[in-house]
N, C-alpha and C positions, 0 to 999 in steps of 0.2 A: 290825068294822073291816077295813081291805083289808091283806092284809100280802103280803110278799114270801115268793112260793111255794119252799119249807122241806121239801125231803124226805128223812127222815133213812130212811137204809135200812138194816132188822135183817135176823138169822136169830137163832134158836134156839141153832144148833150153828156150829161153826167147820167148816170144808172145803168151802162149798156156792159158792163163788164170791162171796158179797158183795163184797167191795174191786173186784174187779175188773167187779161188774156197776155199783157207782157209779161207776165211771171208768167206762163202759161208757154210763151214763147221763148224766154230765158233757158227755162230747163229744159226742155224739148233741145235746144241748141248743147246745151250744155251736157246732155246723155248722149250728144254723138261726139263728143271730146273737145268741140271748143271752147276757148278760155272765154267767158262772157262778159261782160260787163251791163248789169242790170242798173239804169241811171234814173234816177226819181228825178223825172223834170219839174214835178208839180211842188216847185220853191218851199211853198208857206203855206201849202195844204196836203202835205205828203202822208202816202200809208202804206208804202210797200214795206218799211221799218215794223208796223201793226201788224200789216198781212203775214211778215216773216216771222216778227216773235222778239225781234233784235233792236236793240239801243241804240240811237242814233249817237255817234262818238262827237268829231269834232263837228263847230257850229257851222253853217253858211257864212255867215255873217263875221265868222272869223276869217275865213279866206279873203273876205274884199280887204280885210283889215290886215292883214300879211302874217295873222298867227299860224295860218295853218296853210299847208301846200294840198294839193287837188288828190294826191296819193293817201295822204294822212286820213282821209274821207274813208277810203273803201275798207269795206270789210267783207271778208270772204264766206259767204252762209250755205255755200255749199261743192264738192268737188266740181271743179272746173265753171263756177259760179261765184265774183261779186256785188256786192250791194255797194251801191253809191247813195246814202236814202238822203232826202229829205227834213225838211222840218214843219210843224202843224204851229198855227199862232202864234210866230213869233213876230213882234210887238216892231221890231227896228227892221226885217223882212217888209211888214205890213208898207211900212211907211219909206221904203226903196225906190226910188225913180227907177222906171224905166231905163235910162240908160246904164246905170247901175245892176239890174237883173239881167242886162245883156250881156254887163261883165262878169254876171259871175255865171254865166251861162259858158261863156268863153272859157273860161278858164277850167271851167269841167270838161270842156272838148277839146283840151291838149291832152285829156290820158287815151282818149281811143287808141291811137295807134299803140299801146302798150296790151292789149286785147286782141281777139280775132274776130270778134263782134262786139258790137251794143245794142243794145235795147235800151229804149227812153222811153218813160212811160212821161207824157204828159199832164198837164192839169185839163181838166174839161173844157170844154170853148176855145174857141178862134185864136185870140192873144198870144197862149203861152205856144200852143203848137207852131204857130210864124214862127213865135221867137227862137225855138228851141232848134226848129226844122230849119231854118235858116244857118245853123253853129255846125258844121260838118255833117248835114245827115245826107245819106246815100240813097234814100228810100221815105214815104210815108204809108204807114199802113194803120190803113181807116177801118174803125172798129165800130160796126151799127147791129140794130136789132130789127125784125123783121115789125116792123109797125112805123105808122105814120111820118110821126114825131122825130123818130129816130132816122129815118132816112133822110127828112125834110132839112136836118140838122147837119146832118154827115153830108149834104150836098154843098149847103153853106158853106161848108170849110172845106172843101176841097175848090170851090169856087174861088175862093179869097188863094189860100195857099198857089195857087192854078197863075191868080194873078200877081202874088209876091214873088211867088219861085218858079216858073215856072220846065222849070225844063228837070224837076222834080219827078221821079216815077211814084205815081200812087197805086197801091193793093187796096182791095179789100175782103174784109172777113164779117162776115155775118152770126153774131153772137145769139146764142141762146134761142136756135130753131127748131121747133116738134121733129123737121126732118130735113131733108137736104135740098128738096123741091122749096122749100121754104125759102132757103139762102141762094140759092141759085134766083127764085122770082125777084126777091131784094137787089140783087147784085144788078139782073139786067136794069131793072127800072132805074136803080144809078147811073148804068154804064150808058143807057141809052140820054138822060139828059145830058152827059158830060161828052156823049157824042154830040148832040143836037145843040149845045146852047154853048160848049166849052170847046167845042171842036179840039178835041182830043181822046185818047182811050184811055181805060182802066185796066188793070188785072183782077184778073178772080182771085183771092188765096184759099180762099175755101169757106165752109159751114164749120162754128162749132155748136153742138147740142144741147138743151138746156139740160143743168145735171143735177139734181138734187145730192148726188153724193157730193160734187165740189161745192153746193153752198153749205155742206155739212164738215166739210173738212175746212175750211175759211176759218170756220169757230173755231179752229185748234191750230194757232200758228206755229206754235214749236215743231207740229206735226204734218203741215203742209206740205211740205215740198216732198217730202215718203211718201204722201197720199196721191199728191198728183197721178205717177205713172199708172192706178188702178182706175181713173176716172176716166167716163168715158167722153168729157171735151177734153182730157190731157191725149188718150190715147189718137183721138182725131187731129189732135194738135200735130203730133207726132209724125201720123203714118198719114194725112192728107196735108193741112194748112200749111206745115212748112214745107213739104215738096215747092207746092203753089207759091212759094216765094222768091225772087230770083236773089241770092243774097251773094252774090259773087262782088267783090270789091270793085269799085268803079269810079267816075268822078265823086267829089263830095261838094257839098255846097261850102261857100267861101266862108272861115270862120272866122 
């Protein structure tokens, strides 16, 4: 079936830049005219609402409850860009079963097809990426940094995902590299266990660079999303990593 291309973006570990590379990939999408939908999958630890500058409207927790419909959620923070955000410590969140998080996982992935993409940014670790990766997504694209730790991590979950979903295409991007040899040595050393142990391929989606202007424009979220286009991991965003992605509508996972 053709579905509306669904890229939920993990890592392994928390500090490698995700949030800010799915905003990173929202707008990049969204300054070539597609309608976006920016979806904060990380439930009860969300800050793409912080990163943008913008108040979270209706609650999660009113949706399972039938106050609020999945449309009433979005808010629009930029031309051809919404925010679906999240919510940070909430108390009846906290204490959600599991299957419960799936249903309101669900229910945020019947707006896709009202968009011409998504972007999901995850919560860190293994957990919420299944979960979220499993609810219509079309794609996972894995967000690591050139060290250790962070590789060590991004393999783990691409192992597990590998074996929950697995007929899943996985990307990766390589965050915050001195240079591009950097990200490209990252990518193979992935590519090459998930050949060897996972008997399967990777894509490359690209390098982005570490930037001290985007950790300085972070600190001014009203003023973020202007600032991106002059940085230069927006502009590699842009004119490399999303080439490197195949985003064309395709099967989606079953929601």
């Amino acid at each position: 079936m053709t579905a509306t291309p669904a890229v939920v973006v993990g890592s392994g570990k928390g500090g490698v830049g995700k949030s800010v590379v799915s905003l990173l990939l929202a707008a990049a999408l969204a300054a070539r005219g597609r309608r976006v939908l920016l979806l904060d999958g990380a439930q009860n630890m969300a800050n793409l609402h912080v990163l943008l500058g913008v108040r979270s409207g209706a609650r999660i927790e009113d949706l399972l409850g039938g106050a609020v419909s999945p449309p009433h959620m979005v808010q629009q923070v930029a031309p051809n860009l919404w925010l679906l955000p999240g919510e940070s410590g909430n108390e009846a969140l906290y204490a959600m079963e599991p299957v419960d998080r799936a249903r309101v996982q669900h229910r945020l992935s019947e707006l896709y097809d009202a968009f011409d993409t998504v972007v999901v940014d995850t919560a860190a670790g293994i957990e919420s990426v299944v979960r979220v990766a499993s609810m219509g997504a079309t794609r996972l694209l894995v967000v690591t940094a050139p060290e250790p730790t962070a590789l060590t991590d991004a393999y783990a979950l691409m192992k597990i995902v590998n074996r929950q979903i697995p007929g899943l295409p996985m990307d990766i991007v390589v965050n915050r590299c001195l240079d591009a040899d950097e990200g490209r040595d990252a990518f193979v050393r992935l590519a090459t266990a998930c050949e060897r142990f996972l008997r399967r391929g990777v894509r490359y989606a690209g390098a982005l660079p570490e930037d001290q202007a985007l950790r300085l424009a972070v600190r001014e979220p009203h003023r973020l999303l202007e600032s991106i286009p002059a940085t230069s991991a927006g502009r590699a965003m842009r004119e490399s990593v999303l080439d490197g992605l195949d985003l064309a509508g395709g099967a989606r996972t079953p929601a």
